[in-house]
N, C-alpha and C positions, 0 to 999 in steps of 0.2 A: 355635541358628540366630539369626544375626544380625538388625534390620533391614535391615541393607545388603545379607546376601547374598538376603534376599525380593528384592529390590527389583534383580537380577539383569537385565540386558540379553540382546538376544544377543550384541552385540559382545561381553561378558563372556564370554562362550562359547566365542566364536570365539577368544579371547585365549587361555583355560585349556586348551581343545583343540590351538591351537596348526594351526589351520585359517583360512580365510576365511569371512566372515559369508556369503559366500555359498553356500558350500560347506553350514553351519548352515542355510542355509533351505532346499537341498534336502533337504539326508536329513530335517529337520523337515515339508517337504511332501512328503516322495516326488514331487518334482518333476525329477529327472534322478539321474543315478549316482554314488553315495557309497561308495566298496570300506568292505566293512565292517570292517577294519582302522582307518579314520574313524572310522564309523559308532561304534565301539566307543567311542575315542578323545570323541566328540560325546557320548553318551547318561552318562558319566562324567561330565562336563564338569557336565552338564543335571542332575547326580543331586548332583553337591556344591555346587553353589551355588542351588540349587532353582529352579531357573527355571521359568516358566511363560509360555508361550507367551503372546501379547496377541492374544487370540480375531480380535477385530475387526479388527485389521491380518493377521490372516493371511487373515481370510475375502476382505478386500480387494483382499490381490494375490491370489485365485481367482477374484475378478469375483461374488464370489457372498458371500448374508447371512449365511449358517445357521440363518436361519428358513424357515419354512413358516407360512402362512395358512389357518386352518380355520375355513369359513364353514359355519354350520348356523343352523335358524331359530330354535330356543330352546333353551337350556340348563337352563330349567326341564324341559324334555321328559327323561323318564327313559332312554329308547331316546338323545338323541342326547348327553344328559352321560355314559353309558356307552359311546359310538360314539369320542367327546372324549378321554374318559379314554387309550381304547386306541391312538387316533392319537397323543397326545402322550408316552406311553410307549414307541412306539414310531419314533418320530423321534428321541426322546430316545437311546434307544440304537441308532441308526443316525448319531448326531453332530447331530443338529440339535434347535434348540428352535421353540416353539410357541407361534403368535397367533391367539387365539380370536376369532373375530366372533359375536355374537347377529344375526342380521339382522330376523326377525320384526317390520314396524312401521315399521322406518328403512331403508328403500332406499340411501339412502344412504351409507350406513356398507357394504353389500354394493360399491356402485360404487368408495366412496375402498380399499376395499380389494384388487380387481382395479387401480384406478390403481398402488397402493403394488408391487403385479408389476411393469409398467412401470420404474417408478423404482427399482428393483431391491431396493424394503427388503427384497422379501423373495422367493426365488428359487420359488416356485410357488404354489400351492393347491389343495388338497382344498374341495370345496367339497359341502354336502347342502344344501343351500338352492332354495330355488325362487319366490323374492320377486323378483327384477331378471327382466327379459326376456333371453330366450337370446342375441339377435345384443350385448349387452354382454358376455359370456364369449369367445363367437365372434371378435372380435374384436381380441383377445389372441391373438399368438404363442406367450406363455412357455408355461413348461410348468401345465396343469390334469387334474384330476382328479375325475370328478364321482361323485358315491353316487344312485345312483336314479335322477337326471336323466340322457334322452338327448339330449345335444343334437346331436347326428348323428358323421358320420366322425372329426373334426378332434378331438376332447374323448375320452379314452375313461373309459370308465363302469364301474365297479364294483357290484354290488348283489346280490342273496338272491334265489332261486327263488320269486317270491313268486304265481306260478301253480302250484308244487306246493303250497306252503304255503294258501294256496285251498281249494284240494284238499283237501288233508287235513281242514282245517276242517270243509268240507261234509260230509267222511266219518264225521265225528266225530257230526253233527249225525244223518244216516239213522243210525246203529249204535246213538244213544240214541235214534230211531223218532218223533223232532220233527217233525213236519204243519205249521207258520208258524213259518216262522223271518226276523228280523230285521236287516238286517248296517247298518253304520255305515261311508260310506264319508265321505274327505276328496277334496275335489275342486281337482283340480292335471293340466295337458296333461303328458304324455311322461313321467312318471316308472314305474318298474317297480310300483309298489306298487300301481297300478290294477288290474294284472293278478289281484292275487289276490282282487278284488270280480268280477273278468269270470267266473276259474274258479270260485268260493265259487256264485255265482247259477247258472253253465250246469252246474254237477254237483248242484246240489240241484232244478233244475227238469226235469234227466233222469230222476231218480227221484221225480218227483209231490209233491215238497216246494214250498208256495208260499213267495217268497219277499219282501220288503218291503228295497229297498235304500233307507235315507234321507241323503243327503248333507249333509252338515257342510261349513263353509269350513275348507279345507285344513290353515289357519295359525290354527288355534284350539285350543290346547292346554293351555287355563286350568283346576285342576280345578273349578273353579264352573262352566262352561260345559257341560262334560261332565254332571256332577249337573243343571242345569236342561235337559239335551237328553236323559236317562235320566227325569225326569218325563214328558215330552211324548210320549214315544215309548212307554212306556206306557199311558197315559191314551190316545193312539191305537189301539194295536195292544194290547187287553186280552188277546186271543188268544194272543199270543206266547207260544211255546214256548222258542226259543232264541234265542240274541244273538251275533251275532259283532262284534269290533273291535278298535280296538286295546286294549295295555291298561290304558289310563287308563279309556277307555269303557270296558270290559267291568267296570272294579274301580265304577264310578259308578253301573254299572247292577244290579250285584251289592247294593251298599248299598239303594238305593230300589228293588227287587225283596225284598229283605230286611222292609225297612219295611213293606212292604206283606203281608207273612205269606208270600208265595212261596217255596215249600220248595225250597232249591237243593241238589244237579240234580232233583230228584223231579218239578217243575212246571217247571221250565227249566233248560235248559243254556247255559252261558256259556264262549264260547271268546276269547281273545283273537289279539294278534299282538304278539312283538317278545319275548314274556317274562320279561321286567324283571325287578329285585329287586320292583317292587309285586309283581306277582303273588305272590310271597313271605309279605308283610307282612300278607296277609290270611285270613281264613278261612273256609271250605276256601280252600288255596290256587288259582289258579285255572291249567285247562288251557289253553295257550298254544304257539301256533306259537313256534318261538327261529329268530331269526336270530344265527347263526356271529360276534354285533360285535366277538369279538379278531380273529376274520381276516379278516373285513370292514379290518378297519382294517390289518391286516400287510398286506393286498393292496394297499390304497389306498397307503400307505407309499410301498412296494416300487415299484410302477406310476410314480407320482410322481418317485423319485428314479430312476430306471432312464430317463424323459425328463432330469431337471435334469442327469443326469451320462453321459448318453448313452453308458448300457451297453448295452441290446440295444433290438430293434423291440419296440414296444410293440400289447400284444394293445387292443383297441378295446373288447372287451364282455368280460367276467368276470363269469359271472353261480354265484354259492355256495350250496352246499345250504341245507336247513331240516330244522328234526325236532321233534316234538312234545311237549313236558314236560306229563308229565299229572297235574291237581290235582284238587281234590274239585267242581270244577264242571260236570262230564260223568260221565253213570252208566257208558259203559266209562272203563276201567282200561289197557288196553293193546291 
C-alpha cells in the first residue's frame, strides 16, 4: 500500500467505480438506492484503494456527532465506573463514541454539557447525575436519558427494582434473626434508589425488627468519608446487629466492625447494594443486592438511540430486576 492510495478521496472512488460521488455517498450512507450491481462495483473500488470514510464529514451531512454525553457524579464510584464502562462499550458497537462528565462538585461542567446537546456537539445524553436542578434537563428538546432520576413524562428513566432489592435485604436481615438493624441511606428528591431505604425499613418493622435509618449526603462517595461515618455509627448504635448500604459502606463498616473484634456475620450482618468488584476484594466476600449494570446500560443505549434516530415510541419508565449474590457476610447461604 502506497501513501497515496491511504490518502484515497471519494472522488477517487467515484472515478475507479466509474460512478458519481454522489452515487458513492449513498450506497456509503444507505441514504437512497444504489442497485447492487453499483453497489458491488463501489465496495471494490473502497477495498483497492483503501479508502476510509472521513468520520466527521459524514456524521455532518447526517446533522448528527456520533457522540454521546455521559453524565454521572463520580467515576471514582465503583457502581458508576462500571455503569461507564458498559455505556461506552456499548455505543461503541452501536457506531458511536463516548464523553464522560464527573459532575460531583462542579455544576457546571453538568450545565456546559447539556449546552454542548444544543449545539449539536454531541447528539444526546444519558445522564445519572443529580447535581443540576431538574427544570435544566427539562428544558432541552434533544434527545435524554436518565438512570435513577425521575424527572417526570418528557425524560424517560431507566433504573433497578430497587424496592425489591429492599426487600430482599430486609429478608436477608429476619432469616439471620437480627433485632437492630442499621441502614445508610443518601439523600437525593426523585430518584428510584430511595425506594429501596422505603421497602428495607416497612419490611423489617413488619416483622418487629427495629430499625435506625441514618442519612448521608447523597454525593459523598469518598472512601474516608464512609470509614469516618462507620466510626460514628457504631459508637452510636453499639447495639447493631446488622448494616445495610451501599457497597462502599457496607465494605467500611465491615473494616471497623472487624477492628473492633465483631465476629462477622456471628455478631452482625452486613448487606450491601450494587455488588461491585469491592464486594469481591474483600474478606468474606460480602452479600449484596446486584443490579443488571450490562443491561442497565444496553437499555440506556438502546432507549437513547431509538429517540436520536427515531425508530420507535419510546417507553417512559424501564424499571430491571435484581438478584442477590451471597457472601460470607450473612449467616444464610441461599
Amino acid at each position: 500500500m502506497t501513501g497515496t492510495e491511504s490518502m484515497a478521496s471519494i472522488r477517487d472512488v467515484a472515478k475507479e467505480a466509474g460512478v458519481g460521488v454522489g452515487t458513492v455517498s449513498r450506497a456509503m450512507n444507505n441514504t437512497g438506492y444504489v442497485s447492487p450491481e453499483t453497489k458491488k462495483k463501489i465496495d471494490k473500488a473502497v477495498q483497492k484503494l483503501n479508502y476510509t470514510p472521513n468520520e466527521l464529514a459524514r456524521n455532518l451531512f447526517r446533522n448528527k456527532s456520533g457522540i454521546v454525553g455521559v453524565i454521572v457524579p463520580d467515576l471514582d464510584h465503583p457502581f458508576f465506573s462500571c455503569l461507564v464502562k458498559n455505556i461506552e462499550m456499548e455505543l461503541y458497537r452501536q457506531g458511536y463514541k463516548t464523553m464522560v462528565c464527573n459532575a460531583v462538585g462542579v455544576s457546571d461542567r453538568e450545565r456546559e454539557y447539556l449546552d454542548m446537546l444544543e449545539r449539536n456537539i454531541v447528539d444526546g445524553i444519558i445522564t445519572g447525575s443529580h447535581c443540576l436542578d431538574g427544570e435544566e434537563y427539562l428544558r432541552h428538546e434533544k434527545p435524554i436519558v436518565s438512570i435513577d432520576r425521575d424527572f417526570g413524562p418528557k425524560i424517560p428513566i431507566v433504573g433497578s427494582d430497587h424496592a425489591a432489592g429492599g426487600k430482599m435485604a430486609a429478608e436477608l436481615m429476619i432469616r439471620d434473626g437480627r433485632k437492630n438493624v442499621i441502614q445508610i441511606a443518601g439523600v437525593s428528591p426523585h430518584i428510584l434508589a430511595n425506594e429501596r431505604h422505603t421497602a428495607f425499613q416497612r419490611t423489617l418493622e413488619e416483622h418487629g425488627v427495629n430499625v435506625e435509618t441514618v442519612s448521608m449526603d447523597w454525593n459523598v462517595f469518598g472512601w474516608e468519608a464512609f470509614c469516618e461515618a462507620a466510626g460514628r455509627l457504631l459508637d452510636e448504635f453499639p447495639d447493631a446487629d446488622g448494616i445495610f448500604s451501599g457497597d462502599l459502606g457496607v465494605v467500611a463498616c465491615m473494616n471497623t466492625a472487624g477492628k473492633r473484634g465483631m465476629r462477622i456475620p456471628e455478631d452482625i450482618s452486613l448487606v450491601g447494594f450494587d455488588a461491585t468488584s469491592v464486594t469481591q476484594m474483600v474478606y468474606p466476600h460480602v452479600t449484596a443486592v446486584r443490579q443488571n449494570t450490562p443491561l442497565l446500560a444496553e437499555v440506556s443505549v438502546s432507549t437513547l438511540l431509538d429517540q436520536i434516530e427515531q425508530r420507535r415510541d419510546i417507553l417512559h419508565r424501564q424499571i430491571l430486576n435484581v438478584e442477590i449474590c451471597y457472601g460470607g457476610t450473612t449467616r444464610c447461604a441461599r
